[in-house]
NUVEXFI-128322 format. One line per 5 residues: number of its first residue (from 1); for each residue x, y, z of C-alpha. Coordinates in Angstrom, 2 decimals. Layout:
BEGIN
NUM) X,Y,Z; ...
END
This chain:
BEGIN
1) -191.17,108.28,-21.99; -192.79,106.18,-24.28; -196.73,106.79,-25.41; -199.77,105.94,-23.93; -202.27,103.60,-25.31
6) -205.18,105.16,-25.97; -208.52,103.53,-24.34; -211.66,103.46,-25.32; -213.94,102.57,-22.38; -217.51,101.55,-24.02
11) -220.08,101.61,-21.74; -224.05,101.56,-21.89; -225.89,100.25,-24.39; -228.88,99.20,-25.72; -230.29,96.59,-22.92
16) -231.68,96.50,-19.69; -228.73,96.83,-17.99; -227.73,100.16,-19.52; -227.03,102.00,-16.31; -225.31,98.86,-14.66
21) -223.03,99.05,-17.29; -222.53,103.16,-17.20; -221.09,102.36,-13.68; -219.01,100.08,-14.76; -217.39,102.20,-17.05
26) -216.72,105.03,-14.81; -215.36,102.77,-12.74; -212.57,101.40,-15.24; -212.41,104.86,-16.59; -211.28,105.75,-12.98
31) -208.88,103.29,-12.69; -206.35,103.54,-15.63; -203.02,103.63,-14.91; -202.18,107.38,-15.98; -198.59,106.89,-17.00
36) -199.47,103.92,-18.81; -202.92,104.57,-20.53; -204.91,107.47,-22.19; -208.68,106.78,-21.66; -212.01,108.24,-23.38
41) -215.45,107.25,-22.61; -217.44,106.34,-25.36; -221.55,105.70,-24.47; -223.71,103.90,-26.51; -227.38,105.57,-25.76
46) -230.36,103.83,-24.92; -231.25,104.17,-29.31; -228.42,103.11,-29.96; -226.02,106.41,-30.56; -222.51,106.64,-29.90
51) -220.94,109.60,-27.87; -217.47,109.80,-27.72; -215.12,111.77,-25.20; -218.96,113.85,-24.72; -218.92,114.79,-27.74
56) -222.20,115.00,-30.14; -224.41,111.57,-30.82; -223.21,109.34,-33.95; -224.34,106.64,-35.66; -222.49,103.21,-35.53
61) -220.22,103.68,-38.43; -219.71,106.43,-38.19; -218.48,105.70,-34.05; -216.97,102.93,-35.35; -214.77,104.89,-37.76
66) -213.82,107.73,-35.04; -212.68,104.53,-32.53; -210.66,102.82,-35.52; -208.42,105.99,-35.08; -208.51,107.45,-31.93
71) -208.42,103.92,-30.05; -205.69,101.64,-29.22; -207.75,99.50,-27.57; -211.78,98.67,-25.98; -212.32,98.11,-22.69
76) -215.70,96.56,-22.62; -217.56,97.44,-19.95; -221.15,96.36,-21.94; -223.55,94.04,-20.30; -226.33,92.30,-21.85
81) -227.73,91.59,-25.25; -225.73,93.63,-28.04; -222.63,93.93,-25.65; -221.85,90.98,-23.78; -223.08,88.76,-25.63
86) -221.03,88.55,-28.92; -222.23,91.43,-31.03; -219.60,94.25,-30.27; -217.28,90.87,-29.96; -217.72,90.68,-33.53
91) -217.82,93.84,-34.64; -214.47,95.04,-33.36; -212.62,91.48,-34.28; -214.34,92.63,-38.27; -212.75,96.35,-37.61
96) -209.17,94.76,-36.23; -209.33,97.11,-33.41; -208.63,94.99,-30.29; -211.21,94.53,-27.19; -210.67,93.03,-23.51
101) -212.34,89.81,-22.74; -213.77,86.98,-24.53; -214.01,86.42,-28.32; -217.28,85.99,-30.00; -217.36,82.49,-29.54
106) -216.80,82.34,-25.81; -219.69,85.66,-25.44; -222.05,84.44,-27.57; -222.19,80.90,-25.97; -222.39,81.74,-22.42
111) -224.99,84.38,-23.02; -226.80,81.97,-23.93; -227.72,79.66,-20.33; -229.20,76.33,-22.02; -226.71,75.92,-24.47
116) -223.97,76.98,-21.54; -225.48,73.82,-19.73; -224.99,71.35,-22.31; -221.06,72.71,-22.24; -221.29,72.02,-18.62
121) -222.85,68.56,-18.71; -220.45,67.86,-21.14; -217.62,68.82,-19.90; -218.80,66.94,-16.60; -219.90,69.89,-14.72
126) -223.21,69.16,-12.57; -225.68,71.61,-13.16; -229.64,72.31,-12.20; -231.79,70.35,-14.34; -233.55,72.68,-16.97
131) -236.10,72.60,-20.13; -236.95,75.35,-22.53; -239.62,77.24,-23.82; -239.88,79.38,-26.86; -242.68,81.86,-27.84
136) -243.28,79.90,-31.06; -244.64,76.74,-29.23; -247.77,75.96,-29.72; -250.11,75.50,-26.13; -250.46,72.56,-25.82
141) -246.63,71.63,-26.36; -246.04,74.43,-23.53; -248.35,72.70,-21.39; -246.55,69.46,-21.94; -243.00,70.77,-21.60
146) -243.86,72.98,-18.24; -246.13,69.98,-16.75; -243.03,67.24,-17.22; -240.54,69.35,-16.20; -242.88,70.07,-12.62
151) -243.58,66.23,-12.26; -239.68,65.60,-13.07; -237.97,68.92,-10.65; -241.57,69.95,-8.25; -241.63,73.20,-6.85
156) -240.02,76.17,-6.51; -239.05,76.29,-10.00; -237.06,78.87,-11.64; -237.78,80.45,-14.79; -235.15,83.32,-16.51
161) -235.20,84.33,-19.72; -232.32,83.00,-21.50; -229.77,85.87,-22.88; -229.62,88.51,-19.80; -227.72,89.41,-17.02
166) -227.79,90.71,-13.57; -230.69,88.57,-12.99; -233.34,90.45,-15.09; -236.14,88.25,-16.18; -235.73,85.64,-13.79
171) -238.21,84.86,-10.86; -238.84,81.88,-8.81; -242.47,80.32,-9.06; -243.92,78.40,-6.24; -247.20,77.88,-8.00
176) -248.33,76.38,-11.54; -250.27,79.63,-12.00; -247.25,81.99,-10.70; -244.76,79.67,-12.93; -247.19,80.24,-15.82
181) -247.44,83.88,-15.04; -243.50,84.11,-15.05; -243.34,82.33,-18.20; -245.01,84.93,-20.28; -243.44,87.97,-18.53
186) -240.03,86.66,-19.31; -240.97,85.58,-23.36; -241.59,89.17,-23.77; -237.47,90.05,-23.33; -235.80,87.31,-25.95
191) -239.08,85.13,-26.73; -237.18,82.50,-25.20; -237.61,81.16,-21.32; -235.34,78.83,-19.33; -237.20,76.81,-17.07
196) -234.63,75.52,-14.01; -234.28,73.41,-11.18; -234.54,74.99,-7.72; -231.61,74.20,-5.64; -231.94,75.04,-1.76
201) -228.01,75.76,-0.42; -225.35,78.60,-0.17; -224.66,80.81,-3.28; -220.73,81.63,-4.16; -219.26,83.11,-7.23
206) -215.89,82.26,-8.68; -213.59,84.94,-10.39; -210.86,84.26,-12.54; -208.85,86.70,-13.75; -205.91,86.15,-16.37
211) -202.26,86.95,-15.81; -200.64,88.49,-18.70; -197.34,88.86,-17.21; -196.86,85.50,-15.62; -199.20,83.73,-18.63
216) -201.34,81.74,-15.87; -205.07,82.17,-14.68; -205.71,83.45,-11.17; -208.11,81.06,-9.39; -209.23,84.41,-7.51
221) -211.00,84.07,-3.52; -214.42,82.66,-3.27; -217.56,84.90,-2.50; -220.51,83.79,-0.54; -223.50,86.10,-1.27
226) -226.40,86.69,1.38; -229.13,88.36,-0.07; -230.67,90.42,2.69; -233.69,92.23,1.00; -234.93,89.15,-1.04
231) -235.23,85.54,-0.89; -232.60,85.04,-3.34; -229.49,87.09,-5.03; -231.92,89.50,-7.68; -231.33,92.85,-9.14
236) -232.66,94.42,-5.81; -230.23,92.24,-3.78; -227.45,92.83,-6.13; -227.75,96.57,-6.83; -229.80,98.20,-3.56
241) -227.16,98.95,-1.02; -227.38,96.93,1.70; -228.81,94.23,-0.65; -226.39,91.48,0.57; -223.76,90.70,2.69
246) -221.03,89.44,0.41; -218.04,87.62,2.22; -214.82,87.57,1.00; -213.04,84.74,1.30; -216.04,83.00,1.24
251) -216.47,81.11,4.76; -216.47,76.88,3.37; -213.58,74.80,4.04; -210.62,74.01,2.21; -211.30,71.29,0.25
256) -214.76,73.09,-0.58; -213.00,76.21,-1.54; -210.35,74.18,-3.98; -213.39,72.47,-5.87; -215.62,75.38,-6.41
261) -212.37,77.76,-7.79; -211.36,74.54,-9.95; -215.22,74.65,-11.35; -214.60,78.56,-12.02; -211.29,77.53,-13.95
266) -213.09,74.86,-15.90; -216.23,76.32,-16.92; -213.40,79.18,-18.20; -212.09,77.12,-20.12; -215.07,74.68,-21.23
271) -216.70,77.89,-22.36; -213.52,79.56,-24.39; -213.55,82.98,-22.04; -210.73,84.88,-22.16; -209.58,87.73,-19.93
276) -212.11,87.34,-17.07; -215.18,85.31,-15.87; -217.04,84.78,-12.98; -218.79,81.61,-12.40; -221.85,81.45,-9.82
281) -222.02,77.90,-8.19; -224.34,76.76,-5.17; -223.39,74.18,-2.85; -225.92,72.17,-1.73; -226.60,70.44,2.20
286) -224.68,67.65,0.88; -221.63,69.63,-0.38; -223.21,69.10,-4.06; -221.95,71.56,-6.54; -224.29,72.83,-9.29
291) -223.01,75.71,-11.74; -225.31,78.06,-12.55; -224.14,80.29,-14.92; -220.96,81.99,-16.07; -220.10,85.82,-16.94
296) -218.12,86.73,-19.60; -218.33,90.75,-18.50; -218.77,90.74,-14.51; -219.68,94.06,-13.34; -216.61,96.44,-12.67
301) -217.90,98.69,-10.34; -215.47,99.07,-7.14; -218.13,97.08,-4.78; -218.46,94.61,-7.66; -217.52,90.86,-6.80
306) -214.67,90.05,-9.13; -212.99,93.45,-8.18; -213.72,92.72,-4.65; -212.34,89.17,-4.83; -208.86,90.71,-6.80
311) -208.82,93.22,-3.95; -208.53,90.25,-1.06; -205.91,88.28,-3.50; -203.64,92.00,-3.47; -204.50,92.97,-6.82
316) -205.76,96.56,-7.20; -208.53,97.75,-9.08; -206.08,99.68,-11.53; -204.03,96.03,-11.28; -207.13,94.49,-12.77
321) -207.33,96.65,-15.41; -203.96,96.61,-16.50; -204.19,92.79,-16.73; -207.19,92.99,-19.04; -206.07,95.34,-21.12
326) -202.15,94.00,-21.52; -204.03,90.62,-22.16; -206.23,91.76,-24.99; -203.20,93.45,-26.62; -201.18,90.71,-26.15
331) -204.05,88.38,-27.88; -204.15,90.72,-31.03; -200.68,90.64,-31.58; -200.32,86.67,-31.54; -203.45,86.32,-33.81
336) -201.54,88.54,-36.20; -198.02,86.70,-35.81
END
């Protein structure tokens, strides 16, 4: 019986989607395969502590040091600034201790939505027309950039701050005043707001999940999302239950469903991801396809959407899982070859 590879699942952090991320972990951590992998949890606390397997709060090196030795591998089940979005990316590749998902690179680039959208417009992805804001501009260039971008785009206009997930810091503004109000809420989380195009139509997300074994990536089923206690798909419609209706293989056509999975695939690849992503894309009255965004580390609760899409394509949760982990594995060991 050979041994089993020891997993650390990392899970919390220091962002605003802490506890999102603490279910995420418990969810992986309940879905190992037990003759196949020995998992640990290890919680990064709101100040920034590690606690591994329970045990008693540690700095980061010294975390980092227990993890070089105990762990095989790190599931990353982190969301958000200073987990998704490069940081822990970097610090394991520095440490050599392998990690599932996308590299630094890949993280740190779609984290970040305006420079995501030049990758899209360059790789000839349509997406919503956007302009930027920073909390170092002067008022009068604010003014400027927020009154072209109105004449250009009119109302509703979206504004999100740039480097979060799970749709903190983003609102819709029907109003200069509500836009302006918006504006300064969401400089207060990265100093840096992304003002976007509002684009009326129906909202579906687009997993793709790697296949270690057969060395191909899944184009996984479509899912339409129906936001049910909101006007659009925010953290009360994507977290409350009962939120949304998510449907599962999403209910478009054929043709519709082949072009929005190939503009998962690409923006996979455009970006660099590895492992996993999950690419939201509205279609528009006219069958238009904008991409909106893509996520390098998709939530992994049970009811989360790529888990729910493997689910309808036969893979199980534990499946899932396996994949990630055999894939980052398999990813340290070429790197090293």
């Amino acid at each position: 019986m050979s041994t089993p590879i020891r997993v650390a699942v990392l899970m919390g952090g220091r962002s605003f989607e802490h506890d999102v991320s603490m279910a995420s972990g418990a969810g992986v951590m309940n879905h190992l395969l037990p003759d196949r992998y020995q998992g640990f949890p290890v919680v990064i606390t709101r100040e920034g502590f590690w606690k591994i397997d329970g045990g008693a709060e540690m700095t980061l090196p010294e975390g980092l040091s227990v993890l070089a030795r105990r762990a095989d591998v790190v599931f990353l089940a982190l969301h958000g600034p200073n987990g998704e979005d490069g940081s822990m990316q970097g610090l394991f590749t520095l440490a050599g201790i392998p990690y599932t998902g996308s590299d630094i690179f890949a993280s740190s680039l779609a984290m970040n939505k305006p420079r995501t959208k030049d990758v899209y417009r360059g790789g000839g992805l349509t997406t919503p027309s956007s302009a930027e804001i920073r909390d170092v501009d002067s008022p009068g260039h604010r003014t400027h950039v927020v009154a072209e971008f109105v004449e250009e785009v009119g109302f509703p206009v979206v504004a999100k701050t740039t480097r979060l997930g799970s749709s903190v810091g983003v609102g819709i503004a029907k109003t200069k005043e509500h836009l302006d109000e918006l504006i300064e809420a969401n400089l207060v989380y990265c100093g840096h707001v992304m003002l976007e195009q509002f684009i009326t139509g129906r909202e579906l997300t687009a997993p793709v999940l790697w296949d270690p074994y057969q060395n191909r990536l899944l184009r996984l089923p479509l899912i339409e999302i129906r936001p049910k206690v909101s006007a659009w798909f925010d953290f009360q419609a994507k977290y409350q239950v009962g939120g949304s209706e998510e449907i599962c293989p999403a209910p478009i056509s054929p043709g519709l469903t082949e072009r929005v999975q190939e503009i998962g695939a690409c923006a996979h690849y455009l970006l660099g991801c590895a492992g996993m992503s999950r690419t939201d894309v509205i279609v528009g009255q006219d069958e238009q396809c904008y991409v909106i965004e893509t996520n390098t580390i998709p939530g992994f609760t049970q009811t989360s959407l790529l888990p729910q899409a493997a689910a309808k394509a036969g893979l199980t949760y534990e499946t899932v899982v396996d994949y990630l982990l055999q894939e980052a594995l398999l990813r340290t060991r070429h790197q090293e070859s």
